[in-house]
C-alpha positions as CSV (number, residue, x, y, z in Angstrom):
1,X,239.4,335.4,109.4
2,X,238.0,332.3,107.5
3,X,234.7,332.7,106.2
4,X,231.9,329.3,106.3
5,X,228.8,329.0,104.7
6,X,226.0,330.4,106.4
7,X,222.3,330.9,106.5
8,X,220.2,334.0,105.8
9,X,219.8,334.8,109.8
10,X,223.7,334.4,110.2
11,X,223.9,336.7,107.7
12,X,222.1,339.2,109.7
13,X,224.6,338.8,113.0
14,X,227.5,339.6,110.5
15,X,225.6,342.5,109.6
16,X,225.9,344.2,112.7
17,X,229.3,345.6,113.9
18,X,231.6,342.9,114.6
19,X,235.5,344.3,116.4
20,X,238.2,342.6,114.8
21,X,241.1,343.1,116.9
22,X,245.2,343.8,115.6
23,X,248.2,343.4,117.8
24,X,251.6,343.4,118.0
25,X,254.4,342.1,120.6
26,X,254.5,344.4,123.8
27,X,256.1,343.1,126.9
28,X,255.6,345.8,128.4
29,X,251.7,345.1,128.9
30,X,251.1,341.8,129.7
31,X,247.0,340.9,129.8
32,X,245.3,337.6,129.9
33,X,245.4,336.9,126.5
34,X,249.7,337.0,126.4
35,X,252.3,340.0,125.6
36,X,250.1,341.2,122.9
37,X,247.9,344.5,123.2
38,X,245.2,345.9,121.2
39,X,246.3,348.4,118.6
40,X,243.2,348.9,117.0
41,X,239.4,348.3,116.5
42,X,237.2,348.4,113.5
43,X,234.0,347.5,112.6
44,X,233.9,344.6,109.7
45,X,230.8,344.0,107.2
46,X,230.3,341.2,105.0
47,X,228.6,342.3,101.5
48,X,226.1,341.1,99.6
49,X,227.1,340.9,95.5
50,X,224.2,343.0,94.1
51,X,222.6,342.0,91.7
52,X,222.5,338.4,93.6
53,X,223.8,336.4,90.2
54,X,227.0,338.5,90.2
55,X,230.1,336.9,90.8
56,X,233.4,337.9,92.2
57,X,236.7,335.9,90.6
58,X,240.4,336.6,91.5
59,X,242.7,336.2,88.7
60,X,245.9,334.6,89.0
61,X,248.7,335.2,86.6
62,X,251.3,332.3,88.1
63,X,253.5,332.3,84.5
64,X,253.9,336.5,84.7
65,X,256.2,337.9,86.9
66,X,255.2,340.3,89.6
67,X,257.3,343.4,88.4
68,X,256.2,342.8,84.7
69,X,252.1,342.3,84.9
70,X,250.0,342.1,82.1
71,X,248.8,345.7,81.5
72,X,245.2,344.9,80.8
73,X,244.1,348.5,80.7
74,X,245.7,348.8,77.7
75,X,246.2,345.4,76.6
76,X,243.0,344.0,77.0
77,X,240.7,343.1,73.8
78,X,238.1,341.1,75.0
79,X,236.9,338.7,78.0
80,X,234.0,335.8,77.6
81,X,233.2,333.6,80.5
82,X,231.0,330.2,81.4
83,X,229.3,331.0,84.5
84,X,228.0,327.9,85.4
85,X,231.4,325.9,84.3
86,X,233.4,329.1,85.8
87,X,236.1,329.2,83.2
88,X,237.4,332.7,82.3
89,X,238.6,333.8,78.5
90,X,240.7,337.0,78.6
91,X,242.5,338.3,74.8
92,X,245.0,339.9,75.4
93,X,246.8,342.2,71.8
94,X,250.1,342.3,71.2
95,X,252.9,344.4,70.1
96,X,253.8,343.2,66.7
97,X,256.6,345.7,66.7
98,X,257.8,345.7,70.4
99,X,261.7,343.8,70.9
100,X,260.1,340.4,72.2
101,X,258.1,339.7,68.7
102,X,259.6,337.2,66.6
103,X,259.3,339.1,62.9
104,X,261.1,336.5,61.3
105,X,258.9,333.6,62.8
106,X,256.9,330.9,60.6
107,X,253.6,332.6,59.3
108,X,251.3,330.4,61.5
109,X,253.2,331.9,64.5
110,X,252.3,335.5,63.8
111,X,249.2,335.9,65.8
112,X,247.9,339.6,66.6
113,X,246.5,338.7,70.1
114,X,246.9,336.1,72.6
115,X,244.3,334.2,74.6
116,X,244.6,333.4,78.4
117,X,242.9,330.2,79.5
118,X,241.2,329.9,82.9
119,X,242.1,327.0,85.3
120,X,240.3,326.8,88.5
121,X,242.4,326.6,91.9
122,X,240.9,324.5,94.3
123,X,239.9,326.4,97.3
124,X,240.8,325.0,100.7
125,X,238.7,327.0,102.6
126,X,235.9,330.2,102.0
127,X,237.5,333.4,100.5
128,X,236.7,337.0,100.6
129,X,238.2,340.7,99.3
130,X,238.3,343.0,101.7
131,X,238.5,347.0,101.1
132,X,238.9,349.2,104.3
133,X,236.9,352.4,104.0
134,X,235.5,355.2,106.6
135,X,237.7,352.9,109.3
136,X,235.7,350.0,108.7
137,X,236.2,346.4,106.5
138,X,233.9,345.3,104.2
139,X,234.1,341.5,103.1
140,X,232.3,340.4,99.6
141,X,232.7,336.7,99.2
142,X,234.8,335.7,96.5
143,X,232.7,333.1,94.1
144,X,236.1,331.3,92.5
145,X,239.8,331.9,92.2
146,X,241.5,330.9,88.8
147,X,244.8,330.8,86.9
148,X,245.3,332.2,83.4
149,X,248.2,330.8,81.3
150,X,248.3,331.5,77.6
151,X,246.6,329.5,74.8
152,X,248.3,327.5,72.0
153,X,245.1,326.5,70.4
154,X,246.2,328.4,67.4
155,X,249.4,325.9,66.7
156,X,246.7,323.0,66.6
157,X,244.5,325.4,64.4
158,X,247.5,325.3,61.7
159,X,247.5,321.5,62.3
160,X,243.9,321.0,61.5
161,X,244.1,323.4,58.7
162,X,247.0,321.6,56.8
163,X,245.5,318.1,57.7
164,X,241.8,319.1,56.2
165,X,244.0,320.6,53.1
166,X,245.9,317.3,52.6
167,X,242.7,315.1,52.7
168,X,241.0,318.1,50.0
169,X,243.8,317.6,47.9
170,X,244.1,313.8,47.9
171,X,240.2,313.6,47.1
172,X,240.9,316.1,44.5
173,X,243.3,313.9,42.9
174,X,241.2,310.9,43.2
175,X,238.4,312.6,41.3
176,X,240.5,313.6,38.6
177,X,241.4,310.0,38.2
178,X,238.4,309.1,38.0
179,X,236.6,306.1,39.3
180,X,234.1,304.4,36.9
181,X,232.7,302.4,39.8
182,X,232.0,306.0,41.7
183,X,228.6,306.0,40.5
184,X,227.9,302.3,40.9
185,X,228.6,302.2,44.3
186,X,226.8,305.5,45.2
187,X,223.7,303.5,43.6
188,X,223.9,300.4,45.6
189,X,221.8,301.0,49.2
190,X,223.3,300.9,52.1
191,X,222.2,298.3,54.9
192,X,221.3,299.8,58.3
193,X,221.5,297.9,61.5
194,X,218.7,298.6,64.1
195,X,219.4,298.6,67.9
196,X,216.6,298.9,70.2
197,X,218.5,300.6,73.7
198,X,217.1,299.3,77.0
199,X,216.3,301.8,79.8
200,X,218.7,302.9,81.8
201,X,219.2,301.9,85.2
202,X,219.6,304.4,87.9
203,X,223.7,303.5,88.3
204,X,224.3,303.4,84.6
205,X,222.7,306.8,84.5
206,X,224.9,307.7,87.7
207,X,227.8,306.7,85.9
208,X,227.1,308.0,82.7
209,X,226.0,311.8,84.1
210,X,230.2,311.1,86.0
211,X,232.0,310.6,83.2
212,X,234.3,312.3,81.7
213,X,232.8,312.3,78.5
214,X,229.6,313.6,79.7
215,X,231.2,316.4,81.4
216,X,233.1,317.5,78.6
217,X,230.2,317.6,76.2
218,X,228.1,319.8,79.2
219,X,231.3,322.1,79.0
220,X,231.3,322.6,75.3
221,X,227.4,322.7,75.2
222,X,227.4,325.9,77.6
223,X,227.4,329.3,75.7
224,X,230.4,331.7,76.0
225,X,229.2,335.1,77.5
226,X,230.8,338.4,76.3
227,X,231.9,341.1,78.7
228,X,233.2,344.1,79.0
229,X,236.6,345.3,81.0
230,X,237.0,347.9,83.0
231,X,240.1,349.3,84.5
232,X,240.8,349.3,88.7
233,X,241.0,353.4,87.9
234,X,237.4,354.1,86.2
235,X,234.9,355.3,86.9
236,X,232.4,351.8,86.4
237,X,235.2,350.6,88.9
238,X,234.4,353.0,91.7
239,X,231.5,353.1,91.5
240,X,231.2,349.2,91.9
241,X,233.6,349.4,95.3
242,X,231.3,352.0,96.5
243,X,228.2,349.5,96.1
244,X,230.1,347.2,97.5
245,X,230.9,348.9,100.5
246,X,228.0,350.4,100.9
247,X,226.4,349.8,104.6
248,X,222.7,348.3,104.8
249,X,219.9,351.4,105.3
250,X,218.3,349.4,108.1
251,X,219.1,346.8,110.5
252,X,218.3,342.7,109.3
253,X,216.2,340.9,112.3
254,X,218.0,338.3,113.8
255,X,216.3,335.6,116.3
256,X,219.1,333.0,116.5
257,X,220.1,331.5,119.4
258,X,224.2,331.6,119.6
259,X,223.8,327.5,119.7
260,X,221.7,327.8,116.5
261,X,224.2,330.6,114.9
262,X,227.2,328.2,116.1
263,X,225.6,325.3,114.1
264,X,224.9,327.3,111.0
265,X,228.3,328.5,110.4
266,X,229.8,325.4,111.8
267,X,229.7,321.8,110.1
268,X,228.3,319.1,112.8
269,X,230.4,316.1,112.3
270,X,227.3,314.6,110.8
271,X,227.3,316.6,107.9
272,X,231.6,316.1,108.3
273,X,230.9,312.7,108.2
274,X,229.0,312.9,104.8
275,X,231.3,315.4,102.7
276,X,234.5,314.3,104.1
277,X,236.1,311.3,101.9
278,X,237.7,308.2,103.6
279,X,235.1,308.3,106.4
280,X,232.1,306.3,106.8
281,X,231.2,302.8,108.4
282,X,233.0,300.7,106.5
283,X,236.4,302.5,107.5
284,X,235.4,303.1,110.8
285,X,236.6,306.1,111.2
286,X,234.8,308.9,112.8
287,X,236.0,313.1,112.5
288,X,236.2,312.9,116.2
289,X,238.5,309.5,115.9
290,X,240.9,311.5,113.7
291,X,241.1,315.0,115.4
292,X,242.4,312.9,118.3
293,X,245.3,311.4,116.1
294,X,248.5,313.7,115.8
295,X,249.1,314.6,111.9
296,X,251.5,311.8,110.9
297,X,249.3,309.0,112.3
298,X,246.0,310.7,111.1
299,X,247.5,310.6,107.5
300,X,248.3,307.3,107.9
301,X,244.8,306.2,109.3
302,X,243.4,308.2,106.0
303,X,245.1,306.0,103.7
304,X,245.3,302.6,105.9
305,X,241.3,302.5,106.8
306,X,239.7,304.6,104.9
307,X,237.3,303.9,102.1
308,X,239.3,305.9,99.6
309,X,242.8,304.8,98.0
310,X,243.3,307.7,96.1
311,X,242.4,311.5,97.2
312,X,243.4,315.0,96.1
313,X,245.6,316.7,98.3
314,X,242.9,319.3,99.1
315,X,240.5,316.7,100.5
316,X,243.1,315.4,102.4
317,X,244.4,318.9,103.7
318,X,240.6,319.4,104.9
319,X,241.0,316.4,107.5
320,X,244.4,317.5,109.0
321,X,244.9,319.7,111.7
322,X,244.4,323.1,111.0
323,X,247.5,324.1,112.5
324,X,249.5,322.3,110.2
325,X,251.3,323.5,107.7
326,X,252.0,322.9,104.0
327,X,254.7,321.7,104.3
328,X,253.9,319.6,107.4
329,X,251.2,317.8,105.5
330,X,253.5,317.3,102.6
331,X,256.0,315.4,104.6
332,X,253.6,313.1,106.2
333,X,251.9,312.5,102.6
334,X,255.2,311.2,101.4
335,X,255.7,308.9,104.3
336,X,252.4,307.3,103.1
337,X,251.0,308.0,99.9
338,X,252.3,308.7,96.0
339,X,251.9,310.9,93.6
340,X,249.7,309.7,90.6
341,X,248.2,312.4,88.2
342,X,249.1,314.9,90.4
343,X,246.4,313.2,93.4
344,X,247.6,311.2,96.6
345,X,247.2,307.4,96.3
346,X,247.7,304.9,99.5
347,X,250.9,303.0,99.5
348,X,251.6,299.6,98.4
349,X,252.8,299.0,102.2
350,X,249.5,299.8,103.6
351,X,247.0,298.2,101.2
352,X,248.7,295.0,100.0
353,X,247.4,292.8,102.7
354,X,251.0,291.2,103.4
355,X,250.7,289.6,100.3
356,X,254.0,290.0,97.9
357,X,252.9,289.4,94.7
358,X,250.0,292.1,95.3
359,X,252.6,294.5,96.4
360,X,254.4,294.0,93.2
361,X,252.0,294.8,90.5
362,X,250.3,297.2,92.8
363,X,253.3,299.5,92.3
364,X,253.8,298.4,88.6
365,X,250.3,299.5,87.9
366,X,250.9,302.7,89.7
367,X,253.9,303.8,87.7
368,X,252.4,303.3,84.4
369,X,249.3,305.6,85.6
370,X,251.7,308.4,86.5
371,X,253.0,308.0,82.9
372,X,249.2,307.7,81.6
373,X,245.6,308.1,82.9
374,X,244.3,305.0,80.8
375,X,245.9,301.7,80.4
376,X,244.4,298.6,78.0
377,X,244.0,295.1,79.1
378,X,246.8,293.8,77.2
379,X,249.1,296.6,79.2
380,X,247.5,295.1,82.1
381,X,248.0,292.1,81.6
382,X,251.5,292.2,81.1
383,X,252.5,294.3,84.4
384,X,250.2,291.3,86.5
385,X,252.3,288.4,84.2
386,X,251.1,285.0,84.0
387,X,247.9,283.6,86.3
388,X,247.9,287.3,88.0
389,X,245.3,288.8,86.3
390,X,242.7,288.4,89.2
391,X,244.8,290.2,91.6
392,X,245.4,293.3,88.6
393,X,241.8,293.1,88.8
394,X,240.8,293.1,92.2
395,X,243.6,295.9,92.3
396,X,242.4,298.2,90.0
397,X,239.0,298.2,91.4
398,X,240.0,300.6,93.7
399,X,242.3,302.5,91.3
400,X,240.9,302.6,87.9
401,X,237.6,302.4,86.3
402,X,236.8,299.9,84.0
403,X,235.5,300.4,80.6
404,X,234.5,297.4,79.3
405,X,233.5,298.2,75.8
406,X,237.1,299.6,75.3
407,X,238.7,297.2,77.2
408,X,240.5,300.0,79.1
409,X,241.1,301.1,82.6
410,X,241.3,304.7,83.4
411,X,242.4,306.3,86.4
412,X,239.3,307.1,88.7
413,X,240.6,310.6,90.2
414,X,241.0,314.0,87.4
415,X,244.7,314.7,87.1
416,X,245.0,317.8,89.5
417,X,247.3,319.8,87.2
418,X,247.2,323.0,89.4
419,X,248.7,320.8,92.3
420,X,251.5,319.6,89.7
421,X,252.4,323.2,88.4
422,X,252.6,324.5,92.4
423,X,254.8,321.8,93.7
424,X,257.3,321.1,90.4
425,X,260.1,319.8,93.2
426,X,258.0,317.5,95.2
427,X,256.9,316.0,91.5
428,X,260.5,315.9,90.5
429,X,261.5,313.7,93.6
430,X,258.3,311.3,93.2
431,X,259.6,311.0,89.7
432,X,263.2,310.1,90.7
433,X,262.3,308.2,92.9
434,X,260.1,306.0,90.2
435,X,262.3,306.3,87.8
436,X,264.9,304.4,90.5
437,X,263.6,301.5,90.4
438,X,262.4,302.3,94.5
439,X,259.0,303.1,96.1
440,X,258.2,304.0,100.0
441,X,257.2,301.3,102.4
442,X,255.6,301.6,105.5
443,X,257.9,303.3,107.9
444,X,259.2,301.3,111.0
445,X,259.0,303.0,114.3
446,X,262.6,304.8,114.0
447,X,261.1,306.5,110.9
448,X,263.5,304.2,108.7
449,X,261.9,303.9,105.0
450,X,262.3,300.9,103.6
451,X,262.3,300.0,99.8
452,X,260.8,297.7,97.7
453,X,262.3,297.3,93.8
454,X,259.4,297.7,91.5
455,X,258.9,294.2,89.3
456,X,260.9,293.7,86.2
457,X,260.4,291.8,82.9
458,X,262.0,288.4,82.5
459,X,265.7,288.6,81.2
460,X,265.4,286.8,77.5
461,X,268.1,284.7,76.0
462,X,266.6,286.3,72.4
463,X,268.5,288.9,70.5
464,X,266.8,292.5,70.5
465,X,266.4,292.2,66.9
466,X,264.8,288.9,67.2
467,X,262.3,289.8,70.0
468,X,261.2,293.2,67.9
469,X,260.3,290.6,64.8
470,X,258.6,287.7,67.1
471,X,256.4,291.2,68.4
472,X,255.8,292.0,64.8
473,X,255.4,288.8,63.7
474,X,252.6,288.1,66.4
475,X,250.2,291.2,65.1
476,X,250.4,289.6,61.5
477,X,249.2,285.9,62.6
478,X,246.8,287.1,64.8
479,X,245.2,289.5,62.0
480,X,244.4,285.9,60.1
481,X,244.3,283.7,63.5
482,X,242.3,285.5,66.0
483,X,243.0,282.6,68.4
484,X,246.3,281.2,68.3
485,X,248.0,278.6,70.2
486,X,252.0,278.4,70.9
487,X,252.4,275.1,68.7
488,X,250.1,277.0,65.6
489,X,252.7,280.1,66.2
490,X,256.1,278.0,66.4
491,X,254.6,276.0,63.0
492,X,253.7,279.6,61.4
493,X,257.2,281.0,62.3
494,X,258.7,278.0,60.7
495,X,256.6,277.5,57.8
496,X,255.8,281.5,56.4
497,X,258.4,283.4,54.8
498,X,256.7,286.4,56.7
499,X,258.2,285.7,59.7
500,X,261.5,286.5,58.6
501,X,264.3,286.8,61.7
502,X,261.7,286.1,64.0
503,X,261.8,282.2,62.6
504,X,264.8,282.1,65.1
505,X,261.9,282.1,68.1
506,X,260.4,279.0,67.4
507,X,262.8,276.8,69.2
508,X,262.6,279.6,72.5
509,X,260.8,278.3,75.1
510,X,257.2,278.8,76.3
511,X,257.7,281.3,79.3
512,X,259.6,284.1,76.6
513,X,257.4,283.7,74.0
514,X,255.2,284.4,76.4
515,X,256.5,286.9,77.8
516,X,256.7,288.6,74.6
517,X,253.5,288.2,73.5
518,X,252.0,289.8,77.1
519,X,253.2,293.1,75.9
520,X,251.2,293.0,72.6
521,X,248.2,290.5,72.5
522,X,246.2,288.8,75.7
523,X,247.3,285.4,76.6
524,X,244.5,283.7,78.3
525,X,246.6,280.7,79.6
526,X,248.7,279.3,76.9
527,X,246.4,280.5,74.3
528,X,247.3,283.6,72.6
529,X,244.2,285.7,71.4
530,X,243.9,289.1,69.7
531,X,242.8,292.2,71.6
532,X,240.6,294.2,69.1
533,X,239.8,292.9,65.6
534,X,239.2,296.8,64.8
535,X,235.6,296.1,64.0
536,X,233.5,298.7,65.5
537,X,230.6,296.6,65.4
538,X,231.4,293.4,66.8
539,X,234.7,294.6,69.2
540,X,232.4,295.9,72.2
541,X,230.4,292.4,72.4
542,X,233.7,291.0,72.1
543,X,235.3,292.1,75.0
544,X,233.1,291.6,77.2
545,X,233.0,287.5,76.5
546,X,236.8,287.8,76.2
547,X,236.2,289.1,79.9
548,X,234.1,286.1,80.9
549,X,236.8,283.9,79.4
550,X,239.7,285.3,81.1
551,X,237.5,284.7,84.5
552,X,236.4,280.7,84.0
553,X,237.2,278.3,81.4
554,X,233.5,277.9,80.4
555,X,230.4,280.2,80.0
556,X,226.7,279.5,79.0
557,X,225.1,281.6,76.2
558,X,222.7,283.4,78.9
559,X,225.3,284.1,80.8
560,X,227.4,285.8,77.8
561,X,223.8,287.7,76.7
562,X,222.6,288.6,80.2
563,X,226.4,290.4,81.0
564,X,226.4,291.7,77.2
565,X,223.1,293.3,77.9
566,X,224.0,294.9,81.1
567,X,227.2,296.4,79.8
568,X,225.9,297.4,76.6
569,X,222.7,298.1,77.5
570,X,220.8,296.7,74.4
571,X,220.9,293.0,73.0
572,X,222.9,291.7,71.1
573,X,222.7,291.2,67.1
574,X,222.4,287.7,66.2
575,X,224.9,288.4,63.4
576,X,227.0,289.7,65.8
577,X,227.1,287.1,68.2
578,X,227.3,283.9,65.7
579,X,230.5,285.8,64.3
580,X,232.2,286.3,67.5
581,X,231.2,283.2,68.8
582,X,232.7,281.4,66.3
583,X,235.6,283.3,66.0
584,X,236.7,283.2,69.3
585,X,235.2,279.5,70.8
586,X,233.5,276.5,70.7
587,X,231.0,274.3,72.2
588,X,231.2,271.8,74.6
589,X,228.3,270.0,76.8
590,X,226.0,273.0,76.2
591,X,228.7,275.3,77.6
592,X,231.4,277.8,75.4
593,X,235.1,277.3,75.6
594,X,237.9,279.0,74.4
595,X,239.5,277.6,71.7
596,X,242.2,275.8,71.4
597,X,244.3,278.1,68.5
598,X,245.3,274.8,66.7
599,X,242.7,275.3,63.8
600,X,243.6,276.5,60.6
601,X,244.0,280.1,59.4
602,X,240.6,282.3,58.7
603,X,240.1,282.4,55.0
């Protein structure tokens, strides 16, 4: 039976008696309900947890073997949990002397215990445990199900621990040297720059309270809570099943209307409506719309209409039919959807808009999140290639989030790793069929699939050797020429002894110097311009006019401040702006234009 969410009153109607009926095949004694006949009735009970913050998990061991199960009665050393982040600690002690322990092992891998980590499994519907007694079930709703794989913190322990003693020792040695300008420096006062923070808006403090960031630091912030183990055969144990199971002393009052029971237990497809991702008026597309679609066009409608690109496969399992199976669903997900981060993300077929070129770097940008969740503007910018960047950009809005002061894009859905681990063949084929150079199009009516080849870099008429230097010899220009143009680079690569093979470049022509440069600098038409200048300070203000610039040729100075301030939040240093500003442009009719790159190097 599938258990919903219910109110207090429909928790009195379970209360009562309920028959829950078994049957097997008998042809024998046909009634109106089929071949089947009742075999038995019993009364079933759902139980309250008492005391009401107790919480039931079920443990998954999906690395241990069914015939060889941790034996945690004897085993078991210790088990912390974060109740409100659900994440389960359990120590497990080993036998240093038993055939499987490696004696002869480096020191760092002798380890008298091991940790299982908790990873929560997404639950697709409501869960109970049930325990028959006195002929009767008795339900207790289960509060989270989770995996536990062992912990190899202790390996990045050893890491740390050698890293912190190479940094003591090298400071060590430094003293001994002695620095007669140690004391001198330590003297001289250090300037401190002031920032006065605006006030958050209400979506800046949305966003902030979403991010990953954010939720990590809540996770480490909550306090791990000891507990103590019991095993299934004590005597705490039994006496917990017997609470458990115990049957309410008097009856619970129920008033409830079957209509008002129906609709407590029961989503309306209102409340549908608002959960259930994809739907909403701008997809126009109703719960009642889909139940009425069979499950390979519902899919399709999901991923062609709705206001989502990219879903878990649980959310999507939630809006197919509940008949289907796993595998059913699978199937039809492949036919329309890929893989990225172990989450379900529309086709390029059904969400490029007939246009080619958006097909193209669609799926370019797609591979290189299943290889990564964050991607940088200059990575960007080479998948899109030259004069694309607004269609990376209007792209990725419904892919990735952008983080401006880094310059990044990250992928907006959590990688779903528990999906991954339970469906290692399904990710094996998606990668194959990446790594092929092929992605799914939209299927024609005979159910052919058609393929698309995924865009490929520009064949160059440059030696390996000399394409490596030109990529090298790019980072060390732009260090001294932040802006550069192709006729300053070509006189650099002639003129420097720096350069070295890469000299043979200079006579290559525009489009693969180009090209080469896209893969490790921005190149804002013909004007090559370096990414970060590794300036903490200054880099964040940076990118966001490097931003403006990449969208129109010329910007005014309140545009630059009012866009820095809504990004950033604050204004904008004076020092920090005339340094960047002149830098990076110059100024033309009251407006600010990249420059040229034709001026002479930064001294």
């Amino acid at each position: 039976a599938r258990l919903l969410g219910m109110s207090s009153e429909a928790d009195a109607m379970l209360s009562e008696p309920a028959h829950l009926a078994g049957t097997v095949n008998s042809p024998e004694k046909p009634n109106i309900e089929g071949n089947d006949r009742v075999v038995r009735e019993f009364d079933v009970y759902l139980s309250r947890c008492e005391p009401a913050d107790m919480q039931v998990y079920v443990l998954q061991y999906p690395l241990r073997p069914p015939d060889n199960p941790y034996r945690l009665e004897e085993q078991c050393e210790g088990v912390r949990v974060k109740p409100n982040q659900c994440k389960l600690e359990v120590e497990i002690g080993l036998d240093a002397h038993g055939p499987n322990y490696d004696r002869n092992a480096q020191p760092q891998m002798h380890i008298g215990k091991q940790t299982l980590n908790s990873m929560p499994v997404p639950a697709r519907a409501s869960y109970a445990v049930g325990l028959m007694k006195n002929g009767a079930l008795h339900l207790v709703p289960v509060h989270v199900a989770v995996q536990l794989r062992p912990c190899l913190q202790y390996l990045d322990a050893h890491d740390e621990k050698k890293r912190a003693e190479g940094e003591k020792a090298k400071k060590k040695s430094g003293e001994e040297m002695g620095d007669e300008d140690d004391d001198a420096r330590n003297a001289q006062l250090t300037p401190l720059q002031l920032q006065i923070k605006r006030r958050e808006t209400e979506r800046q403090a949305e966003m902030r309270l979403h991010s990953h960031a954010y939720l990590k630091q809540r996770e480490e912030e909550e306090k791990w809570v000891e507990l103590e183990a019991y095993g299934a055969d004590s005597e705490t144990a039994a006496l917990l099943r017997d609470q458990l199971s115990r049957p309410r002393a008097e009856a619970l009052p129920f008033t409830m209307t079957r209509a008002r029971y129906l609709s407590a237990i029961v989503p309306s497809d209102e409340q549908m409506e608002k959960v259930t991702p994809g739907f909403g008026s701008a997809a126009k597309l109703t719960k009642q719309y889909l139940e009425s679609l069979p499950l390979d066009t519902r899919v399709q409608a999901i991923f062609s209409r709705g206001t989502n690109q990219t879903l878990t496969y649980r959310k999507v399992a939630e809006m197919c039919p509940s008949e289907a199976s796993e595998e059913d669903v699978l199937r039809a997900l492949e036919k329309w959807a890929v893989l990225v981060q172990g989450c379900w993300v529309a086709s390029s077929a059904l969400r490029s808009e007939g246009q080619p070129t958006r097909y193209k770097i669609r799926d370019a940008l797609l591979l290189s999140f299943t290889e990564r969740r964050v991607l940088t503007r200059v990575e960007v910018q080479a998948l899109a290639g030259a004069g694309n960047m607004e269609v990376a950009r209007s792209v990725l809005a419904d892919l990735a989030v952008h983080h401006r002061r880094e310059g990044t894009y990250e992928f907006k859905q959590e990688t779903d790793f528990s999906f991954l681990s339970a469906h290692p063949e399904l990710v094996e084929r998606q990668r194959a069929q990446w790594e092929s150079g092929t992605v799914r199009a939209q299927p024609s009516e005979a159910d052919d699939v058609a393929t698309t080849t995924a865009p490929s870099c520009p064949v160059s008429s440059l030696p390996p050797m000399v394409l490596e230097s030109l990529k090298v010899a790019l980072l060390t220009v732009m260090k001294t020429r932040r802006v550069c143009s192709l006729r300053g680079l070509r006189q650099w690569l002639v003129s420097d002894p720096e350069a070295g093979v890469a000299v043979q470049a200079a006579d290559a022509s525009d489009e693969e110097i180009l090209s080469t440069a896209r893969s490790c600098v921005l190149v804002i038409g013909n004007t090559l311009v370096l990414p970060e200048t590794g300036d903490e300070n200054i880099d964040p203000f940076r990118n966001i006019l490097i931003d403006l610039l990449i969208r129109k040729k010329s910007v005014k100075k309140a545009e630059i401040l009012a866009e820095a301030s809504k990004v950033l939040g604050a204004e904008v240093p004076t020092s920090v702006y005339n340094k960047v500003m002149k830098d990076t442009c110059v100024t033309k009719g009251g407006e600010w234009l990249l420059k040229s790159g034709d001026e002479p190097d930064r001294k």
